[in-house]
C-alpha positions in Angstrom: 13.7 14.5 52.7 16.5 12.2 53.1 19.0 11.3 50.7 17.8 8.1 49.8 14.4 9.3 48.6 15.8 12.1 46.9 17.9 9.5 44.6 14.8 7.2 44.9 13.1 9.6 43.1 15.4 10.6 40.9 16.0 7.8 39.3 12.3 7.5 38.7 12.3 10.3 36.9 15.2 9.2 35.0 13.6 5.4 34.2 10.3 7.4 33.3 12.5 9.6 30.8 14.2 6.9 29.2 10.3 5.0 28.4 9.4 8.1 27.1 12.2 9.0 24.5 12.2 5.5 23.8 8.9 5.6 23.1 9.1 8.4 21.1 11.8 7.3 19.2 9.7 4.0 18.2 6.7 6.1 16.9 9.8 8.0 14.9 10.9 4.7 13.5 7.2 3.3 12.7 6.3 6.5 11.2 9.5 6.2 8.5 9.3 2.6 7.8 5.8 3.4 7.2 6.3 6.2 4.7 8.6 4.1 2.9 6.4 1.1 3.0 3.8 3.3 1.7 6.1 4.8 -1.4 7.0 1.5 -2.4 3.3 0.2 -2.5 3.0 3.3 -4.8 5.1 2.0 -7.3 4.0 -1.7 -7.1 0.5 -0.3 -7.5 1.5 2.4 -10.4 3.0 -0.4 -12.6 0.4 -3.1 -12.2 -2.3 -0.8 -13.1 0.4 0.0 -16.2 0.2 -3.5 -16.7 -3.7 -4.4 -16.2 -4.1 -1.3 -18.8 -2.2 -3.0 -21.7 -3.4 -6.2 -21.3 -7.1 -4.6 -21.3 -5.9 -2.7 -24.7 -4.6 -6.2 -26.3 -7.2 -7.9 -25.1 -10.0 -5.7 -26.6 -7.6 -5.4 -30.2 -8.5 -9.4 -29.5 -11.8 -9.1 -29.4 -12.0 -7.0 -32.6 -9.9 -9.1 -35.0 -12.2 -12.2 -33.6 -15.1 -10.1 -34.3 -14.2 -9.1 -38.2 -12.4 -12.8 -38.7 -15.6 -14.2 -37.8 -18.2 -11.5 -39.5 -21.8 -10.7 -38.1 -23.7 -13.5 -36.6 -26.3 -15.3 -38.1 -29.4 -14.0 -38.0 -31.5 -17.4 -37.0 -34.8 -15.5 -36.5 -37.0 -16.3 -39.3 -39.0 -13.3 -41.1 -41.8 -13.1 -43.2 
């Protein structure tokens, strides 16, 4: 082999080592952007379904004071 292949293919190897860690490095990145992407989704998600809770709990107190301001309904059957 002759010098100039031998750096030929060194620097190959060299180019194909830099994709690679580069490469790697990116899924490294993804993968911690994505675990903090993920936590903070968590938290949104933890205190809107704090939120949807207490309106559900006012909304059904609601309901009941409606139901006892406005007493039973009429009964419009007519019985014999």
């Amino acid at each position: 082999m002759s010098a100039e292949m031998i750096i030929t293919i060194a620097t190959f190897v060299g180019i194909l080592a830099t994709f690679a860690a580069g490469f790697g490095w990116l899924l490294h990145r993804i993968d911690a952007v994505e675990n903090k992407l993920s936590a903070r989704i968590d938290s949104i998600d933890d205190k809107l379904s704090a939120r949807i809770d207490n309106v559900h709990a006012e909304v059904t107190e609601l309901k009941i004071a409606v139901a006892r301001w406005e007493g039973p309904r009429p009964n419009f059957a007519a019985t014999r």
